[in-house]
PyMOL commands that place a pseudoatom at each C-alpha (Angstrom):
pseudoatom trace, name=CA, resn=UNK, resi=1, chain=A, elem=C, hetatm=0, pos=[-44.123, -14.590, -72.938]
pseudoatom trace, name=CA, resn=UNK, resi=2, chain=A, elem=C, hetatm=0, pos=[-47.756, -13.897, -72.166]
pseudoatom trace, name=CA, resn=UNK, resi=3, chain=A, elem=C, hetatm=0, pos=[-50.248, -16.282, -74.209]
pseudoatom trace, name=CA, resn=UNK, resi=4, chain=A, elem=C, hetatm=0, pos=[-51.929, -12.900, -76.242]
pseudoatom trace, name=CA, resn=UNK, resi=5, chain=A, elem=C, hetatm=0, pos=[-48.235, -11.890, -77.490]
pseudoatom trace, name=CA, resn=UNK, resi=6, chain=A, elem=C, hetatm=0, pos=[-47.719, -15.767, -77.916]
pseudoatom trace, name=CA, resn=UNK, resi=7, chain=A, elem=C, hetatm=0, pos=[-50.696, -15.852, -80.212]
pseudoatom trace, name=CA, resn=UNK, resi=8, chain=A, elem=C, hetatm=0, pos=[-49.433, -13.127, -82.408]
pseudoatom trace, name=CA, resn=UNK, resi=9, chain=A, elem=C, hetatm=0, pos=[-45.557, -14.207, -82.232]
pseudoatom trace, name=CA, resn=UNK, resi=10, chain=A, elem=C, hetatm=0, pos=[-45.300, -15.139, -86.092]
pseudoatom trace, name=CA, resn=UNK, resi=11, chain=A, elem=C, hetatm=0, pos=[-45.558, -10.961, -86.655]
pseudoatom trace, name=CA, resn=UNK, resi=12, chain=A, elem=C, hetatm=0, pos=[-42.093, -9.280, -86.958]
pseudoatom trace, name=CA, resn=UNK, resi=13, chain=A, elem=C, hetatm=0, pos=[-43.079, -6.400, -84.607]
pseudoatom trace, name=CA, resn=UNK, resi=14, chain=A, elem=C, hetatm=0, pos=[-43.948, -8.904, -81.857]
pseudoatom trace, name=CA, resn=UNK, resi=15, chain=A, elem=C, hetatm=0, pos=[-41.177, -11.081, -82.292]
pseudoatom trace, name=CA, resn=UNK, resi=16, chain=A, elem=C, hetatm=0, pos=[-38.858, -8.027, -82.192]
pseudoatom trace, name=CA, resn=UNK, resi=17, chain=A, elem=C, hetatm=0, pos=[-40.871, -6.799, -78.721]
pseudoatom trace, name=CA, resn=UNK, resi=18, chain=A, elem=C, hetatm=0, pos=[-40.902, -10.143, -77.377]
pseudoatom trace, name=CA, resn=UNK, resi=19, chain=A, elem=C, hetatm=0, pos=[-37.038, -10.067, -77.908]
pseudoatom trace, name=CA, resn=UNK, resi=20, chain=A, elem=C, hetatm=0, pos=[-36.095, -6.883, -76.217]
pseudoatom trace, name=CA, resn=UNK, resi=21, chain=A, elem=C, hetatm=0, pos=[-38.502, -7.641, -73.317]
pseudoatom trace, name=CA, resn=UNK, resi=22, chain=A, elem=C, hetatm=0, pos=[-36.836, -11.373, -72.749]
pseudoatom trace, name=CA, resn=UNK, resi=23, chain=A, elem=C, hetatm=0, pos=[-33.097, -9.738, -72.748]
pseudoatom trace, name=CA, resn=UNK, resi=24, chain=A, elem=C, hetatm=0, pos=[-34.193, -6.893, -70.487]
pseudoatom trace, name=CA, resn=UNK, resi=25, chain=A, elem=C, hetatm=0, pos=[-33.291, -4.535, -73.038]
pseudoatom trace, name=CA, resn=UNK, resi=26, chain=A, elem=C, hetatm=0, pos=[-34.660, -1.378, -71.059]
pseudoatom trace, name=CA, resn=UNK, resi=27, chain=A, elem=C, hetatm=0, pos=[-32.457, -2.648, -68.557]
pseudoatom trace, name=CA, resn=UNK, resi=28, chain=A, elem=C, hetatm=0, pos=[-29.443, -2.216, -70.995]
pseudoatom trace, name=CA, resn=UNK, resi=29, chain=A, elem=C, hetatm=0, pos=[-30.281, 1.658, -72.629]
pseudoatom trace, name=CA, resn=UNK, resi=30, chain=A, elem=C, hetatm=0, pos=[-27.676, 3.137, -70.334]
pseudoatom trace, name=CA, resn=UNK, resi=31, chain=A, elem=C, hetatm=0, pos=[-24.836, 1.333, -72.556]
pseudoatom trace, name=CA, resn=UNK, resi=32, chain=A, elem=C, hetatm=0, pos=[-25.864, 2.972, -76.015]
pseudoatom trace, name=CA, resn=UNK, resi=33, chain=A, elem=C, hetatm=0, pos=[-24.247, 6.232, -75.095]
pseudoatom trace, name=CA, resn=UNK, resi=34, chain=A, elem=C, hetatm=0, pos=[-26.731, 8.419, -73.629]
pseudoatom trace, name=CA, resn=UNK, resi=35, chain=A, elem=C, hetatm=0, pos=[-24.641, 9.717, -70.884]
pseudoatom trace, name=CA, resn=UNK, resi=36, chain=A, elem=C, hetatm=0, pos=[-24.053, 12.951, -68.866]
pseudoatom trace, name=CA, resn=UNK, resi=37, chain=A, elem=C, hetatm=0, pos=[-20.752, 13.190, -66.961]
pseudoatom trace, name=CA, resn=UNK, resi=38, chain=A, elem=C, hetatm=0, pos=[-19.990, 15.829, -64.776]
pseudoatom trace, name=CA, resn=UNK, resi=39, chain=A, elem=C, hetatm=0, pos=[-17.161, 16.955, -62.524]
pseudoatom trace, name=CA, resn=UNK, resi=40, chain=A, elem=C, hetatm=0, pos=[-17.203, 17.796, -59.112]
pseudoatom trace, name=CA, resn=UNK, resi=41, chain=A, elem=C, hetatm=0, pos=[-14.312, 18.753, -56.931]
pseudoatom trace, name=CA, resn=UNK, resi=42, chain=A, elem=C, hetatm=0, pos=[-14.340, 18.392, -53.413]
pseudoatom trace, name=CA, resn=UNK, resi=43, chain=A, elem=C, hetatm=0, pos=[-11.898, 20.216, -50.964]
pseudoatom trace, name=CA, resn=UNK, resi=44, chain=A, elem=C, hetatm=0, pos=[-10.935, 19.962, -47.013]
pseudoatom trace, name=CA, resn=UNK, resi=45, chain=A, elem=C, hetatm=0, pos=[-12.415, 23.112, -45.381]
pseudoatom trace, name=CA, resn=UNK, resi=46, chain=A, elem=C, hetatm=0, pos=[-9.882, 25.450, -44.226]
pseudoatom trace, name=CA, resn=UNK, resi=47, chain=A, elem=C, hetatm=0, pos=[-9.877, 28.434, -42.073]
pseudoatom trace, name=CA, resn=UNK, resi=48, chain=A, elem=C, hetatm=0, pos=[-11.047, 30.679, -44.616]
pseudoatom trace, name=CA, resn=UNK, resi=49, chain=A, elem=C, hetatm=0, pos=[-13.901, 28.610, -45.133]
pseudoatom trace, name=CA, resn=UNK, resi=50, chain=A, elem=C, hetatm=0, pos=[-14.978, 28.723, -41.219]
pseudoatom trace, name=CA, resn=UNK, resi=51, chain=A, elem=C, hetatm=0, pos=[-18.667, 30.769, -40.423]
pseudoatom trace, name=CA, resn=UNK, resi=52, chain=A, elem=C, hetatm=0, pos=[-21.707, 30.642, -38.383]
pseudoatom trace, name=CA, resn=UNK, resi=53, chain=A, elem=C, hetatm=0, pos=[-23.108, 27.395, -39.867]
pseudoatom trace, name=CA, resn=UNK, resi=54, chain=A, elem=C, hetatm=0, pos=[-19.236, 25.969, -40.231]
pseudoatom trace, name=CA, resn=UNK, resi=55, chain=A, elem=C, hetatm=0, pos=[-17.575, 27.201, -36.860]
pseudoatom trace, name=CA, resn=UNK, resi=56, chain=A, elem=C, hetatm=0, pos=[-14.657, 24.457, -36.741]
pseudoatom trace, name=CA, resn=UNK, resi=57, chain=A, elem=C, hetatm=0, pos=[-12.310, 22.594, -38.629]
pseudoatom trace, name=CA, resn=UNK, resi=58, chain=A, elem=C, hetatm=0, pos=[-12.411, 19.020, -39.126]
pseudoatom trace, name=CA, resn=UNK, resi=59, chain=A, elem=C, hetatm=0, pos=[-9.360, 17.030, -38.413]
pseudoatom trace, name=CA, resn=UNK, resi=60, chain=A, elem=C, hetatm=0, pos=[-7.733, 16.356, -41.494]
pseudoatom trace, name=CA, resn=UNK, resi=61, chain=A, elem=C, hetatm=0, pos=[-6.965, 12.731, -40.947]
pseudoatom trace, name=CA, resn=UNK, resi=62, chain=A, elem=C, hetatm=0, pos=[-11.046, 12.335, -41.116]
pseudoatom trace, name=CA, resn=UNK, resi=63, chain=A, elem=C, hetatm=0, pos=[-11.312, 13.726, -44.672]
pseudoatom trace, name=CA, resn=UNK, resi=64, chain=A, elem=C, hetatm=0, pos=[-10.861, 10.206, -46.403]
pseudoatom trace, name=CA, resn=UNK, resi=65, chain=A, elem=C, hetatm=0, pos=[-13.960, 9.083, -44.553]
pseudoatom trace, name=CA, resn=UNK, resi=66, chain=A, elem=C, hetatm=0, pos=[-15.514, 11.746, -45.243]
pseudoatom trace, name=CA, resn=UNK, resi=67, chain=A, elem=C, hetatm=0, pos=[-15.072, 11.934, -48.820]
pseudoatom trace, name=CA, resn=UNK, resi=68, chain=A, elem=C, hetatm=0, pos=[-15.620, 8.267, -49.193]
pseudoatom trace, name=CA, resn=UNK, resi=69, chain=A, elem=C, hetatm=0, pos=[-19.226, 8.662, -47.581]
pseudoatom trace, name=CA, resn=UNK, resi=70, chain=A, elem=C, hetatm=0, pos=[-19.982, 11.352, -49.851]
pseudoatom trace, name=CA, resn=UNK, resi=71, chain=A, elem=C, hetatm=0, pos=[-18.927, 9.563, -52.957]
pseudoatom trace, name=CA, resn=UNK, resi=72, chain=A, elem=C, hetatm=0, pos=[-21.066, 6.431, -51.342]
pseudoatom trace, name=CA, resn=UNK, resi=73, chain=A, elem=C, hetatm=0, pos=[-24.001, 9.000, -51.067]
pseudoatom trace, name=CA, resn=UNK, resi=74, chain=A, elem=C, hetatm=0, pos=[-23.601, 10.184, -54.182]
pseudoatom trace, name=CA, resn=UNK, resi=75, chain=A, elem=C, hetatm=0, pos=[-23.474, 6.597, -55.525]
pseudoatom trace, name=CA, resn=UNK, resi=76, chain=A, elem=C, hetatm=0, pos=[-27.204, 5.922, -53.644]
pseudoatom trace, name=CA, resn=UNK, resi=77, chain=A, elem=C, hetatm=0, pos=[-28.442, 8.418, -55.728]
pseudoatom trace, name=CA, resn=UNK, resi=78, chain=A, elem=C, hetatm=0, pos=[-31.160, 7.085, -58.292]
pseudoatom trace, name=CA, resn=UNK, resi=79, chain=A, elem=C, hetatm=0, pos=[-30.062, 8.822, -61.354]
pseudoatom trace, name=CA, resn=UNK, resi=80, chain=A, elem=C, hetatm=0, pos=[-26.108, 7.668, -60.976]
pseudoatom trace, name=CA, resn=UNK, resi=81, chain=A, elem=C, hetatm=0, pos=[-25.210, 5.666, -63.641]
pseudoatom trace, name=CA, resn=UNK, resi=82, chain=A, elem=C, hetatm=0, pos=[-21.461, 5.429, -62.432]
pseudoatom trace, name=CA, resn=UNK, resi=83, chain=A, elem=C, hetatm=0, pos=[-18.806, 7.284, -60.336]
pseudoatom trace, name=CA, resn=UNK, resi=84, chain=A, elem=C, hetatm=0, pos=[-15.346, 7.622, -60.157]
pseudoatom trace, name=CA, resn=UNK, resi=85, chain=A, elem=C, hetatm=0, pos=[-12.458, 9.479, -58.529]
pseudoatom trace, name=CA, resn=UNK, resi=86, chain=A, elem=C, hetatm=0, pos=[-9.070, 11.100, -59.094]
pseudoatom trace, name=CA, resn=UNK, resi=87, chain=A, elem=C, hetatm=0, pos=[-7.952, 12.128, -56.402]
pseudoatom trace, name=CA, resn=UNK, resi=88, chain=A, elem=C, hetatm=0, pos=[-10.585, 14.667, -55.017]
pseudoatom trace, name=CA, resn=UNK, resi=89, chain=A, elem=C, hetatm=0, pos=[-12.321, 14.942, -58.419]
pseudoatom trace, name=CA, resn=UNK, resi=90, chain=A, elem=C, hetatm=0, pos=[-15.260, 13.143, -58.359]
pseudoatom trace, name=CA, resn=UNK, resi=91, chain=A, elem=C, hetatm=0, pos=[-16.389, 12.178, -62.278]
pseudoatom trace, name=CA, resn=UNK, resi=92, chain=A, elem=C, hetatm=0, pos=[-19.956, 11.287, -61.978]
pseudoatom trace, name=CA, resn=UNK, resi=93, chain=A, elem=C, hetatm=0, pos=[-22.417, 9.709, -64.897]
pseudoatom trace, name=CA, resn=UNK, resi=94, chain=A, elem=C, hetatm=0, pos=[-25.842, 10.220, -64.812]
pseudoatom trace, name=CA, resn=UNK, resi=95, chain=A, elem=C, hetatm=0, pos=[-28.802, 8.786, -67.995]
pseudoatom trace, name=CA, resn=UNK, resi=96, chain=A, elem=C, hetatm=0, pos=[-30.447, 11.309, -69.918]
pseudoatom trace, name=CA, resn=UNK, resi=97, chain=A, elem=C, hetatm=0, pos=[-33.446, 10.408, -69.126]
pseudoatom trace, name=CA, resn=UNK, resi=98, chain=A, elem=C, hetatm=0, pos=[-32.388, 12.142, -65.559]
pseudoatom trace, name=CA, resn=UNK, resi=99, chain=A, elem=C, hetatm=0, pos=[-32.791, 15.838, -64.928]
pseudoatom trace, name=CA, resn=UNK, resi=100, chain=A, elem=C, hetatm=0, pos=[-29.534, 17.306, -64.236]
pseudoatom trace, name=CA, resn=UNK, resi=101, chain=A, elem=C, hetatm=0, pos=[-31.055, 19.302, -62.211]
pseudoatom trace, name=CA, resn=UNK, resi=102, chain=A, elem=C, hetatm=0, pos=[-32.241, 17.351, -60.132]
pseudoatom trace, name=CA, resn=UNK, resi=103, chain=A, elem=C, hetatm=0, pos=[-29.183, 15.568, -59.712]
pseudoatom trace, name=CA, resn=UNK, resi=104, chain=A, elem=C, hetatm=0, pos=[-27.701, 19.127, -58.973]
pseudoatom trace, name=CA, resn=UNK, resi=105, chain=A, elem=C, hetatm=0, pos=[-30.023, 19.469, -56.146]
pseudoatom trace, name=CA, resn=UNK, resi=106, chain=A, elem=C, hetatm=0, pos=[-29.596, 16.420, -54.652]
pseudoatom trace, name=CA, resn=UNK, resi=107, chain=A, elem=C, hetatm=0, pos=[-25.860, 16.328, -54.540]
pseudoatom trace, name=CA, resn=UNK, resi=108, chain=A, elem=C, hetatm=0, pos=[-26.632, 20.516, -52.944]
pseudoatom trace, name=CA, resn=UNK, resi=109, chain=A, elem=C, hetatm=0, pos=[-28.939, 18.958, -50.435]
pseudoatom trace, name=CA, resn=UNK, resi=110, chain=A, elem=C, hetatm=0, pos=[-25.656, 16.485, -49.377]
pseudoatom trace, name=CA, resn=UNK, resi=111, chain=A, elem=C, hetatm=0, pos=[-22.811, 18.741, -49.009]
pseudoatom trace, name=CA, resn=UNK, resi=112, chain=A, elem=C, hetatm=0, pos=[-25.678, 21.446, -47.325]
pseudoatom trace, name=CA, resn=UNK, resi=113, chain=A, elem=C, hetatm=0, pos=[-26.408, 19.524, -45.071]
pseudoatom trace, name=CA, resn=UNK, resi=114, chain=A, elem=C, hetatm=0, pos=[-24.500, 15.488, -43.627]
pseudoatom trace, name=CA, resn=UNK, resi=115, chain=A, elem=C, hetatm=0, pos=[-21.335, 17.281, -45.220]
pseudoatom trace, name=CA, resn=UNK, resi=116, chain=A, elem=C, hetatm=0, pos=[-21.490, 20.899, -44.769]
pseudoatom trace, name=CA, resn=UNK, resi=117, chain=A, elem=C, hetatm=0, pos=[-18.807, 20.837, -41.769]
pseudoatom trace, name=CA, resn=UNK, resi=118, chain=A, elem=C, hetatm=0, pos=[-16.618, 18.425, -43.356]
pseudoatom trace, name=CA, resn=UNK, resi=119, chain=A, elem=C, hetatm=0, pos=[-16.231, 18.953, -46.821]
pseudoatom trace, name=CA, resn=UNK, resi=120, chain=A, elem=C, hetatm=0, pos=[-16.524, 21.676, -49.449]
pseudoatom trace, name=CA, resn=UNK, resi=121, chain=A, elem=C, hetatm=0, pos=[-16.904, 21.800, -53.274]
pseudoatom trace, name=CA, resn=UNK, resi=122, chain=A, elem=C, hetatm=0, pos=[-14.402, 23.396, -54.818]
pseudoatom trace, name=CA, resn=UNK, resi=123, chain=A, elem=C, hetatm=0, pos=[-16.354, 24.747, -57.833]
pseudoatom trace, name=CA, resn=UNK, resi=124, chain=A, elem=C, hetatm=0, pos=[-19.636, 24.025, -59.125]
pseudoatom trace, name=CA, resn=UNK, resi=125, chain=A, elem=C, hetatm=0, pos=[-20.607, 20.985, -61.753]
pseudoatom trace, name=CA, resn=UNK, resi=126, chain=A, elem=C, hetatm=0, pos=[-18.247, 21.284, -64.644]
pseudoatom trace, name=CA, resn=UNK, resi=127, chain=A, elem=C, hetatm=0, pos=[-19.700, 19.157, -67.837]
pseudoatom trace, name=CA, resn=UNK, resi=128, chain=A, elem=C, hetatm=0, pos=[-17.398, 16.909, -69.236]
pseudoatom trace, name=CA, resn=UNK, resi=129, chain=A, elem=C, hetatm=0, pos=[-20.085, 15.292, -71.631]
for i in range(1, 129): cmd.bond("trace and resi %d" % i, "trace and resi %d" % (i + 1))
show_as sticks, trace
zoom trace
């Protein structure tokens, strides 16, 4: 505790402050419930898929990898709280104090470009929360 807060400790406010600070409470606000969650699904490109900037198929015994860097990606991102799968569903958390957006963009700016001849997303962001 600094020595000016130490010097006013005997007040309720700063005892309080001093108490939140000394158990990292900002640390634990993403545990009180102020979530997003989103869905994402994620595909193996097939033939229909295949264009100008997506002229060939992966193999398909690469897709694991694939999706497994993506969802590590994903996980890098600053404003990912938590992420899990079913199957090729990818159920991702993100704080509110994070712009969805943002987030949108980011995960865009992935499967646009390290991903965009590997994998595809099925359907856009569905909220789940």
């Amino acid at each position: 505790m600094s020595e000016i807060l130490k010097d006013f400790s005997s007040l309720p406010f700063i005892k309080l402050l001093c108490y939140f600070m000394s158990n990292s409470f900002s640390n634990n606000v993403m545990h009180t419930g102020n979530m997003m969650q989103y869905q994402l699904s994620i595909r193996k490109i097939n033939e229909s898929d295949l264009s100008v900037i997506r002229p060939f198929m992966p193999e398909d015994e690469n897709y694991e990898m694939y999706f497994s860097a993506l969802v590590e990606d994903i996980e890098d991102l600053d404003c990912v709280a938590k992420l899990t799968h079913n199957g090729s569903d990818l159920i991702i958390t993100i704080g509110k104090e994070s712009s969805s957006e943002q987030f949108f963009e980011a995960v865009k700016v992935l499967l646009n470009s390290s991903y965009s001849d590997k994998l595809i997303a099925n359907s856009g962001f569905i909220k789940l929360t």
